[in-house]
C-alpha positions, 0 to 999 in steps of 0.5 A: 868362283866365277870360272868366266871372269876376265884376267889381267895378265900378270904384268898389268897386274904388277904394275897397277899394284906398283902404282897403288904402293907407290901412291900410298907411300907418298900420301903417307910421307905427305901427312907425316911432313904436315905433322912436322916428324920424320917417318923414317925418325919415328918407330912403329912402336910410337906411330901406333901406340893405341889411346889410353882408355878410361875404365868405368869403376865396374871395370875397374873392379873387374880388372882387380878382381874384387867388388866395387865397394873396395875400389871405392874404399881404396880410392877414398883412403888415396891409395887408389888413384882415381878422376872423378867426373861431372861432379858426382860419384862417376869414377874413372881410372886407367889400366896402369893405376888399377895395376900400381895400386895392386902391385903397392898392395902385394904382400912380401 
């Protein structure tokens, strides 16, 4: 650490941290307004709810802990539900159908 390095004292400080929430805050209410919702209306919750991601059928496999050719089976008999893309054999699912399908397949 540079034991040489000028200070701010501790009142310039605070208010350049000030200014840079403040600035931050009004930015923000900004693009919320332009988007037509109510920053205090809306949770945290659904203000960072990630992108739903498409699981190749490798991943999916992976995340149902069995092979490939039982995804494809499952998925041909409908009981998986799958997308098929560009007009071949490349499948996607997503996170909740891989778990609906395993909980549907769960002995009682």
């Amino acid at each position: 650490m540079d034991t040489n390095a000028q200070t701010l004292p501790p009142d310039v400080f605070e208010s350049i941290v000030n200014t840079l929430a403040e600035t931050l805050t009004r930015d923000y209410r900004e693009r919320w307004s332009r988007r037509g919702a109510d920053p205090d209306q809306v949770s945290i919750a659904s203000a960072v709810r990630p992108a739903p991601t498409w699981l190749k059928i490798d991943d999916a496999a992976n995340r149902a802990q069995c092979g490939e050719a039982t995804i494809r089976r499952e998925v041909r008999a409908g009981r998986l539900h799958a997308v098929k893309v560009g007009g071949r054999r490349s499948l996607r699912f997503r996170d909740e159908w891989i778990d609906e399908w395993l909980e549907g397949t769960r002995r009682k």
